[in-house]
C-alpha positions as CSV (number, residue, x, y, z in Angstrom):
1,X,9.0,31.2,-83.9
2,X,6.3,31.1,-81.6
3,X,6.1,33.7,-78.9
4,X,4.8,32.9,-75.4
5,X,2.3,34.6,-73.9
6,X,2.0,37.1,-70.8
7,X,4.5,36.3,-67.8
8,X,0.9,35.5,-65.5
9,X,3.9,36.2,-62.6
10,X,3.8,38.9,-60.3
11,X,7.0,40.7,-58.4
12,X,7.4,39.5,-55.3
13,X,9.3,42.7,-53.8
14,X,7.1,44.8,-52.3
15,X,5.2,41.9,-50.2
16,X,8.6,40.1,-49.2
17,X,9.9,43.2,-48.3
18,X,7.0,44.1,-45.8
19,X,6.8,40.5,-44.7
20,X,10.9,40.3,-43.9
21,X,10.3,43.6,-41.8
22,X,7.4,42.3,-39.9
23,X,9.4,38.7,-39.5
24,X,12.4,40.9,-38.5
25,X,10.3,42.6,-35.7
26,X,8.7,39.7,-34.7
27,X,12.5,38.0,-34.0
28,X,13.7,41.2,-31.9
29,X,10.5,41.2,-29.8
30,X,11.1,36.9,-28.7
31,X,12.3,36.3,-25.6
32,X,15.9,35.2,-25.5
33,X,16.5,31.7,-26.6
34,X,12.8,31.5,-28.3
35,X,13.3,29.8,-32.0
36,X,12.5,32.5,-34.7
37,X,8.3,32.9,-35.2
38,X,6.8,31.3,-38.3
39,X,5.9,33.8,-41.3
40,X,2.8,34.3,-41.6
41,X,2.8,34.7,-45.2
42,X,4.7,33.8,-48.1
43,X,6.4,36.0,-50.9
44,X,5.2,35.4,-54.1
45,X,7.1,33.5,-56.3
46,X,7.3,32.6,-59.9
47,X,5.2,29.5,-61.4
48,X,7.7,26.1,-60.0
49,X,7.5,23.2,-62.6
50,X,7.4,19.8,-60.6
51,X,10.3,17.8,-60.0
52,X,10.9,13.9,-60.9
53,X,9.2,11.9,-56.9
54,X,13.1,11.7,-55.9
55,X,13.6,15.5,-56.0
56,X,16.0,17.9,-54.6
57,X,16.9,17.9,-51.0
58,X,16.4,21.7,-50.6
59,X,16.1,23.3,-47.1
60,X,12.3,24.3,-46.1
61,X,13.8,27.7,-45.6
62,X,15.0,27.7,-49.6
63,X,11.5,25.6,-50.7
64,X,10.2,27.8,-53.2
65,X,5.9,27.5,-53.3
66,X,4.4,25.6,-56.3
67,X,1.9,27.6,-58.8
68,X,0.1,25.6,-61.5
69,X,2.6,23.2,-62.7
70,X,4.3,23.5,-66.6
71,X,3.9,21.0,-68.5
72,X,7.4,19.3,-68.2
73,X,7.8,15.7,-67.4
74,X,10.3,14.2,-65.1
75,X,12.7,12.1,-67.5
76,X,15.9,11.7,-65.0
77,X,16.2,11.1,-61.4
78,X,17.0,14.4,-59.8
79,X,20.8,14.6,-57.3
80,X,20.3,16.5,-54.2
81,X,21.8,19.7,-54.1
82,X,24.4,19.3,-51.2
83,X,27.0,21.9,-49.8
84,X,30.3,21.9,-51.3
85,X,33.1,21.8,-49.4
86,X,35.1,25.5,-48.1
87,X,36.3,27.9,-50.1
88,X,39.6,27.0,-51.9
89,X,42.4,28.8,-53.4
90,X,45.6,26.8,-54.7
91,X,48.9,28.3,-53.3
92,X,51.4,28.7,-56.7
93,X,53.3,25.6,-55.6
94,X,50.4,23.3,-55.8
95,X,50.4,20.8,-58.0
96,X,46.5,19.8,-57.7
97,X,43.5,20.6,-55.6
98,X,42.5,18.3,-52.2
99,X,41.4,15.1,-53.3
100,X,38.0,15.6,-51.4
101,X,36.1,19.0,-51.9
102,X,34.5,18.8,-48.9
103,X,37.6,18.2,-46.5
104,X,38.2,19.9,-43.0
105,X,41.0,22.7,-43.5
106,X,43.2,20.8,-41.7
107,X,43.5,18.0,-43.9
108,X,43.7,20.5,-47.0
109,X,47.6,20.5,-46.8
110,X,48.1,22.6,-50.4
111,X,45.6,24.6,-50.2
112,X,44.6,27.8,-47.9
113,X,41.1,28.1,-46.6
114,X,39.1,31.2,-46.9
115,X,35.8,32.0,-45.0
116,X,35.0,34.2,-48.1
117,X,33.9,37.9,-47.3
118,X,34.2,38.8,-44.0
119,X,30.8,40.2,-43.0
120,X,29.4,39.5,-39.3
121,X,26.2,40.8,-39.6
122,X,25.5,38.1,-42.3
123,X,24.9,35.2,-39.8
124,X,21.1,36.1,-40.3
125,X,21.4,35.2,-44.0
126,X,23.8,33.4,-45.1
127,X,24.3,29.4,-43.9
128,X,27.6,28.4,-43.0
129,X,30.9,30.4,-42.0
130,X,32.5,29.4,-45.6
131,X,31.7,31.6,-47.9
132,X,29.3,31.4,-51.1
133,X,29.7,27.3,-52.7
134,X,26.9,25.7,-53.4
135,X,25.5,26.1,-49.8
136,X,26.7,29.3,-49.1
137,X,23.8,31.4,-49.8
138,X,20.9,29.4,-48.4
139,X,19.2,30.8,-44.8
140,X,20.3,31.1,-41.5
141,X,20.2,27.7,-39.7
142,X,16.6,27.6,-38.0
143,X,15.5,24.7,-35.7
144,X,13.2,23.9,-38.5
145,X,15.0,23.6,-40.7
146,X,17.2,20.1,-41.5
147,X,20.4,20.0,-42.0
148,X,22.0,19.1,-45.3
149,X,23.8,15.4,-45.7
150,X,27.2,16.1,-46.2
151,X,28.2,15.0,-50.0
152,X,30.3,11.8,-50.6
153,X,33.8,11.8,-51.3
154,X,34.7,11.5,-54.8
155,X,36.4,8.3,-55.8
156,X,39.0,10.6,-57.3
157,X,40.2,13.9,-57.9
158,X,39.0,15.7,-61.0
159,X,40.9,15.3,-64.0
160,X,43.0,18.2,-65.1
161,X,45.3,20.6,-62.7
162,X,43.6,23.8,-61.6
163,X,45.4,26.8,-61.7
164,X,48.1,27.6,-59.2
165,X,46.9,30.5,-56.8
166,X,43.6,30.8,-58.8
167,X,40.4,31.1,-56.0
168,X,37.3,28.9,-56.6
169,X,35.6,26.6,-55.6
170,X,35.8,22.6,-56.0
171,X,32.6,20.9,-56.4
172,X,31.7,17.0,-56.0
173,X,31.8,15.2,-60.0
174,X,28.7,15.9,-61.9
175,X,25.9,12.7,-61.9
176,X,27.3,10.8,-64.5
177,X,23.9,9.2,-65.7
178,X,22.7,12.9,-66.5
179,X,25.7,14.0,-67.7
180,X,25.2,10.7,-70.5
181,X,21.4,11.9,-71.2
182,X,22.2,15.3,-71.8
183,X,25.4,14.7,-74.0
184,X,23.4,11.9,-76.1
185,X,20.0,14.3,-76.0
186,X,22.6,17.5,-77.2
187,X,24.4,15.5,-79.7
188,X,21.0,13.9,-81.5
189,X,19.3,17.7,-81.7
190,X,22.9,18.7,-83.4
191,X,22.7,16.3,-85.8
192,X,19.8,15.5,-86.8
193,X,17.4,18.2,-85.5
194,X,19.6,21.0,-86.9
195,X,22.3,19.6,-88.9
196,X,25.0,21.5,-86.9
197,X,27.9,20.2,-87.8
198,X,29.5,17.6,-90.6
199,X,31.1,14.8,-90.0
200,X,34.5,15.4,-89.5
201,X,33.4,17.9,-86.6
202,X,32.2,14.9,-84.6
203,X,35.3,14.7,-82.3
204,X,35.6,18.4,-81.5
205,X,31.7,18.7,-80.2
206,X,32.3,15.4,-78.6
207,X,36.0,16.9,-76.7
208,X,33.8,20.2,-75.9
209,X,32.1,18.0,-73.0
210,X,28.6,20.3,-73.0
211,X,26.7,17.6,-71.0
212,X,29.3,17.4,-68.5
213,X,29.7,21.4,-68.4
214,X,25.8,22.0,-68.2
215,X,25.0,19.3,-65.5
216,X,28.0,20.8,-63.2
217,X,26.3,24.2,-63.7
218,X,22.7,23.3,-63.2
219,X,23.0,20.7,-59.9
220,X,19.4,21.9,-58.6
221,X,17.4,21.5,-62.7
222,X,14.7,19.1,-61.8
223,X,14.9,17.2,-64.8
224,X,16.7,16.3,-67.7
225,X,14.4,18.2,-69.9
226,X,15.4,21.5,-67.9
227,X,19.3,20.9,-68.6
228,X,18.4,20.7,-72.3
229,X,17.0,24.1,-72.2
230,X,20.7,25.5,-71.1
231,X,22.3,23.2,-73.3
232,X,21.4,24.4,-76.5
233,X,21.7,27.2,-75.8
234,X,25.3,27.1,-75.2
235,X,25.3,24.9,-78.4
236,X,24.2,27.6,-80.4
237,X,26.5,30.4,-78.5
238,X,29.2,28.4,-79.5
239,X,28.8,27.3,-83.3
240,X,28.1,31.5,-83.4
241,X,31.2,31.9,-82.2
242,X,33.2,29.4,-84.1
243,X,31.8,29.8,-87.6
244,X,31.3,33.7,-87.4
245,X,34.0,35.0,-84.7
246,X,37.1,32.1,-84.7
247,X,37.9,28.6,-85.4
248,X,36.0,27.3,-88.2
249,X,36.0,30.2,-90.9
250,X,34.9,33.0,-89.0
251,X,36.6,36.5,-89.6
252,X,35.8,39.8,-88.2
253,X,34.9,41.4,-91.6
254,X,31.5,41.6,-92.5
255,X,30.7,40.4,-88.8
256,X,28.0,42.8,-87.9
257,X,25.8,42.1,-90.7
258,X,26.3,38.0,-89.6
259,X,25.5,38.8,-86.2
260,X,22.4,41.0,-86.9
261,X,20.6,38.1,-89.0
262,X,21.3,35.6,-86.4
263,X,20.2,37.9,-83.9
264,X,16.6,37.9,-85.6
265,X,16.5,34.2,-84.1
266,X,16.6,35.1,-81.0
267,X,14.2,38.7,-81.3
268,X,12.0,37.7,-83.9
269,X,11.6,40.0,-86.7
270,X,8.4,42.0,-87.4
271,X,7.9,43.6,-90.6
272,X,5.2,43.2,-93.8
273,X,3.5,40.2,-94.8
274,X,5.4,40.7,-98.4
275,X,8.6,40.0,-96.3
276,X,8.0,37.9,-93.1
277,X,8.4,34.9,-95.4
278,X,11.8,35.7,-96.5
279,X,12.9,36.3,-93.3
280,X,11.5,33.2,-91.7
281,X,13.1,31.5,-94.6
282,X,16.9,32.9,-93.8
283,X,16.8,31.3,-90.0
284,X,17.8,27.7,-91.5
285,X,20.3,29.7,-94.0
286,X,23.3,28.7,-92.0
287,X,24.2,26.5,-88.7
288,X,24.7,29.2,-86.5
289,X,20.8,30.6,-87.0
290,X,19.5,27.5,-87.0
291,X,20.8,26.7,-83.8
292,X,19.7,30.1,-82.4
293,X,16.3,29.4,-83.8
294,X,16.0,25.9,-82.5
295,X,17.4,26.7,-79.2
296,X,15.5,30.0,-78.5
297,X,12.2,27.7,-79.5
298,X,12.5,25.5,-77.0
299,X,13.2,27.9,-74.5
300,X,10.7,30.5,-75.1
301,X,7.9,27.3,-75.0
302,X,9.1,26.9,-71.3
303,X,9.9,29.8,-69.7
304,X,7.9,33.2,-69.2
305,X,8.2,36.4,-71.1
306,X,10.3,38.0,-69.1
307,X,12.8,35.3,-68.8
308,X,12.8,35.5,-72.4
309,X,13.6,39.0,-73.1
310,X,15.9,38.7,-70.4
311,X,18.0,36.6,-72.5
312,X,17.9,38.4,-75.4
313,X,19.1,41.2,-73.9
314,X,21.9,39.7,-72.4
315,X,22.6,38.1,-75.7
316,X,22.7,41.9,-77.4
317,X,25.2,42.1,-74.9
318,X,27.1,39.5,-75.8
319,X,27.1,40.3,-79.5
320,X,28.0,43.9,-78.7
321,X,31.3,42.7,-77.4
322,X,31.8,40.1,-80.3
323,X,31.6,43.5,-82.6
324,X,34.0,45.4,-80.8
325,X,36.8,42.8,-80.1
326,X,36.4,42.0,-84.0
327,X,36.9,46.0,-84.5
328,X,40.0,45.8,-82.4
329,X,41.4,43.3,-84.4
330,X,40.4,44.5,-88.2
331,X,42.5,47.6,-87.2
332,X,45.5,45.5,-85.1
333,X,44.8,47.5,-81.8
334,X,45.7,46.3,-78.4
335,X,43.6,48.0,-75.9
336,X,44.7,49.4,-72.5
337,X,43.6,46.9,-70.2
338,X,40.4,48.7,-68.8
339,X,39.2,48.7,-72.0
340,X,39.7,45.1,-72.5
341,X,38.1,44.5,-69.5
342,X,35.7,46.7,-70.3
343,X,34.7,44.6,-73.4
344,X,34.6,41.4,-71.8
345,X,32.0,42.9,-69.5
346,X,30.5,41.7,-72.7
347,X,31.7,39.7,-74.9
348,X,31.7,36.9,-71.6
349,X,29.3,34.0,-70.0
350,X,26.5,36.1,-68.5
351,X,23.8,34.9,-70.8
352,X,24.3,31.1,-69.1
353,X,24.0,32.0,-65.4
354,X,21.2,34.7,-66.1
355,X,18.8,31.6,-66.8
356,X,19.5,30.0,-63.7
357,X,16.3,30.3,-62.7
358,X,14.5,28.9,-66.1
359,X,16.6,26.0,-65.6
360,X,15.9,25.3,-61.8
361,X,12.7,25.4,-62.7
362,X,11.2,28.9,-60.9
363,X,11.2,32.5,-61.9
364,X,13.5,35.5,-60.5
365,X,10.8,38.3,-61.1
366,X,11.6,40.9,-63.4
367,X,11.6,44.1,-61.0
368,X,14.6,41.7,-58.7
369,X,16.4,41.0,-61.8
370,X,17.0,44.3,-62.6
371,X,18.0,46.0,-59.2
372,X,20.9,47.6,-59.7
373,X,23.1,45.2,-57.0
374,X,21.5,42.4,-58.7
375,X,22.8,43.5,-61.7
376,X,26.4,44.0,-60.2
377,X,26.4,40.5,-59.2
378,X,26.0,39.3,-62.7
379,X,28.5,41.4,-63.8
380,X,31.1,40.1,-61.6
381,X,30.0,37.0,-62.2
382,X,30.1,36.9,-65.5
383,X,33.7,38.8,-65.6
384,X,35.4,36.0,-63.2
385,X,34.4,33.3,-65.1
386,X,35.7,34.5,-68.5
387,X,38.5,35.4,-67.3
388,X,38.9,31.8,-66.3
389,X,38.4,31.0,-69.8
390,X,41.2,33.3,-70.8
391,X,43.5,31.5,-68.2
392,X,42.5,28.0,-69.5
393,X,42.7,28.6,-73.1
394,X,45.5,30.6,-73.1
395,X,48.0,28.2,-74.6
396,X,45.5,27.1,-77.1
397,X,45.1,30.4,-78.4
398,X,48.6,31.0,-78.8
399,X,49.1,27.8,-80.7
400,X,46.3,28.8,-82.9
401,X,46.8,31.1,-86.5
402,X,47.0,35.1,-85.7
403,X,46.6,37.2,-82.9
404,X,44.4,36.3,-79.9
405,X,43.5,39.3,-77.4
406,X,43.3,37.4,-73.9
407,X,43.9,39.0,-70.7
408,X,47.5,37.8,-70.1
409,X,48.3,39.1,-73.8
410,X,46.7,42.7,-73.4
411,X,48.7,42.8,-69.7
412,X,52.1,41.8,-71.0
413,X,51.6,44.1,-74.2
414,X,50.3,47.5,-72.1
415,X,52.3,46.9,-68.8
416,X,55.8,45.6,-70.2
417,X,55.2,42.6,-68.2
418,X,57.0,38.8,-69.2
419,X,54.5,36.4,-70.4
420,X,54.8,34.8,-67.5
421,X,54.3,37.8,-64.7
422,X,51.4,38.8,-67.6
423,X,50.0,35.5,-66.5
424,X,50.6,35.4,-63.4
425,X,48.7,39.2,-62.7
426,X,45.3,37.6,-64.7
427,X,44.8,35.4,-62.2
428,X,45.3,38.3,-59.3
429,X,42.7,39.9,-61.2
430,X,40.0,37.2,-61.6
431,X,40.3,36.2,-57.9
432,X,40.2,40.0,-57.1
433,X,36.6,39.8,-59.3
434,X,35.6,36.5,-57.5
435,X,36.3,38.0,-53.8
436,X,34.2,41.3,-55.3
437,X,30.9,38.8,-56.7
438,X,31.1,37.2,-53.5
439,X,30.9,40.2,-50.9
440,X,28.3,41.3,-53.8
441,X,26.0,38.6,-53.5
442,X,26.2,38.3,-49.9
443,X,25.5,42.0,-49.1
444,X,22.4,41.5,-51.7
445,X,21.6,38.3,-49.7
446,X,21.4,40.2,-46.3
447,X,19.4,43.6,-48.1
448,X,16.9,41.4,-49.6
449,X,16.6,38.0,-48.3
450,X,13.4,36.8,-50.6
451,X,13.6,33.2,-51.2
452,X,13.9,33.5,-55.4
453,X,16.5,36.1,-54.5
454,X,18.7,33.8,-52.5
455,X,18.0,30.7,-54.6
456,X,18.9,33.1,-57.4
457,X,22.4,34.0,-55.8
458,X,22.6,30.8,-54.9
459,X,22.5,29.6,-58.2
460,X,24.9,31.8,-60.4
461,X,27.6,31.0,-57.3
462,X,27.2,27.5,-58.3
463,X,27.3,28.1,-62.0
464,X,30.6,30.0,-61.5
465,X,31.9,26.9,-59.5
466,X,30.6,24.7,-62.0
467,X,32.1,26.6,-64.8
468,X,35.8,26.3,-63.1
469,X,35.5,22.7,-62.8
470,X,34.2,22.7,-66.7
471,X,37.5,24.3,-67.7
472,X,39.9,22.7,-65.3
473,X,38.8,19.4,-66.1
474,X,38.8,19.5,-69.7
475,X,41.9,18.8,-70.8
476,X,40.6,17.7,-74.5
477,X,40.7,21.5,-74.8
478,X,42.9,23.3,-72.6
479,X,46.7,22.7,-70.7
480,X,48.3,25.0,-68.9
481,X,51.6,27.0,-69.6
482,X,55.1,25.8,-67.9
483,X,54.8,29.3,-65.4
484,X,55.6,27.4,-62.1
């Protein structure tokens, strides 16, 4: 596997961080009424990679600077990112979502409108009284600064019904012409780039909808190219998961030792030249590593260092809480639920929105990545949308041979609650999580407003909308249970 070389990126903290302050100043010494004074520098950012002539609409206050362009090529037309409509959550009597995402409350009969966290001093920040969709962490409204088109109504409402009283988000339908590129690009580098999957497994990777998941998480990639980098990834995630964890032969005995070798596709292996060949030779041993291998190729050619080790180490993450869920169920234990939530901490999505940035194209630096309350916002993030996952596939794991641990399960087990009140509780706790990543993110918005950091934010509260809509709308793989 090749490895990139040196990040040639630079953190942009301690320059933004002296240039907000001296913008901040500037702003309280104005006279009343005088528009805000022009920076008169910009924050370093990381290396942008062009975007196809018909690019983003992003706000000049959002534009992130170009460095020497990568060597990506446009290949789709790009969809401008536009604001979704207000924050939504579904009373428990409603049978669907508004119609039109981007609705006035008023018009939003079964739903309630939220403004999200309710933080005044944020109207410095954060755009909008509505709360963190896909326009709720850009900048402050400035004179100079155009105003967003407001998005089209959809022709129809999504398919699938969300989940009574669950809080997110609706979002406009992904571009259908890139969610067609991606699904045919995905499904050619399956078969015949890494012989995936046989024959008879056509329908299932077809029903799993990547294209259409990846392209509602990813509105901003630039091209075509960039959504590929995401969606192999998540590919590779999932044959791991199938043929080592679940559905298609996979068994927690002996999982660790599975797990470790496929691992070595992602953090190469370095050992003696006697044995560097045999390793290199086990990464096409079985699907599962050679879709790691293939996957982590393409997106260590594209993206920095940093990004890269990022990712790995998100993916340790994610394998540590693969081994300990596979523990829990080689001895038949039901953990309290703090430990289970505890575990999906880990075993959850937070490698896919930790690459936003490699897949819009721009860097997060390494030393903002790893703040502490950036790292709290992934968290949450990453919690809240797998608990999603738990609510949506809850009746398809309990139609499925043995035991599932989900969060409904491990509620009505430890609590001596019905399967329904179970139920009924996980969704009180995931939109407790979501209202927690949101006043998150927007308190990190308003400490350190540096344009990669609020693109950043920006982005993983679109991939959480994005990953709702995924799971909501696929009814190939999920239906919900008769609670209401």
């Amino acid at each position: 596997m090749p490895e990139p070389g040196p990040s040639p990126l630079q953190s942009s903290l301690p320059s933004a961080a002296a240039h907000f302050g001296a913008h901040v100043l500037a702003r309280a010494a104005a006279p009343a009424g005088a528009p805000a004074p022009a920076p008169t520098d910009a924050a370093p950012t990381a290396r942008a990679v062009p975007a196809a002539p018909s690019g983003p609409v992003v706000p000049a206050a959002l534009a992130v600077p170009s460095a020497p362009a990568a060597p990506f090529a446009p290949s789709a037309p790009v969809v401008p990112v536009a604001p979704v409509g207000p924050l939504v959550r579904v009373a428990a009597s409603a049978p669907a979502v508004p119609a039109t995402p981007a609705a006035p409350a008023a018009s939003a009969a079964p739903a309630a409108v939220d403004g999200g966290p309710d933080r005044p001093d944020l109207g410095l920040v954060l755009r909008g009284p509505t709360g963190l969709g896909t326009a709720g962490l850009s900048l402050a409204r400035r004179e100079a600064v155009p105003e967003l088109p407001e998005p089209p109504a959809p022709e129809a409402p999504p398919a699938g019904r969300p989940i009574p009283g669950l809080y997110f988000h609706p979002i406009a339908e992904p571009d259908p012409v890139r969610v067609d590129e991606v699904s045919r690009r995905i499904k050619a580098w399956a078969l015949d780039e890494i012989q995936l999957y046989p024959e008879d497994w056509e329908g299932e990777f077809d029903g799993f909808s990547v294209g259409r998941y990846m392209v509602a998480c990813h509105p901003d990639a630039p091209t075509v190219e960039h959504l590929m980098l995401a969606t192999r990834l998540m590919v590779a995630e999932n044959a791991v998961d199938d043929c080592y964890c679940e559905d298609h032969g996979g068994s927690p005995v002996g999982l660790g030792g599975r797990l470790l070798l496929a691992h070595t596709a992602l953090d190469p292996v370095h050992t003696t030249k006697e044995y560097q060949p045999l390793w290199a030779e086990s990464l096409y041993a079985d699907a599962p590593r050679r879709a790691y291998r293939s996957a982590m190729e393409y997106f260590v050619n594209q993206t920095t260092a940093s990004q890269a080790d990022r990712f790995r180490h998100d993916m340790a993450r994610l394998h540590l809480g693969y081994l300990a869920e596979a523990a829990w169920a080689e001895t038949n234990h039901v953990p309290e639920v703090w430990e289970y939530l505890s575990m999906r901490q880990f075993n959850n999505f937070r490698p896919c929105p930790t690459i936003t940035d490699s897949v819009g194209g721009y860097e997060l630096p390494a030393d903002l990545h790893a703040q502490p309350a950036m790292q709290r916002v992934l968290a949450l993030a990453g919690n809240a949308t797998t608990i999603v996952n738990d609510l949506y596939s809850y009746t398809k794991e309990l139609a499925s041979p043995g035991k599932h641990l989900n969060l409904p399960v491990v509620i009505a087990e430890r609590e001596g609650l019905s399967e329904r009140d179970a139920y009924l509780k996980a969704v009180e706790v995931h939109n407790d999580l979501m209202r927690e990543f949101e006043a998150e993110a927007a308190a990190l918005a308003a400490a350190c407003p540096v344009p990669t950091v609020l693109r950043f934010l920006r982005g993983v509260a679109v991939w959480v909308d994005g990953n709702h809509y995924w799971h909501q709308t696929n009814t190939y793989r999920y239906s919900l249970p008769d609670f209401w």
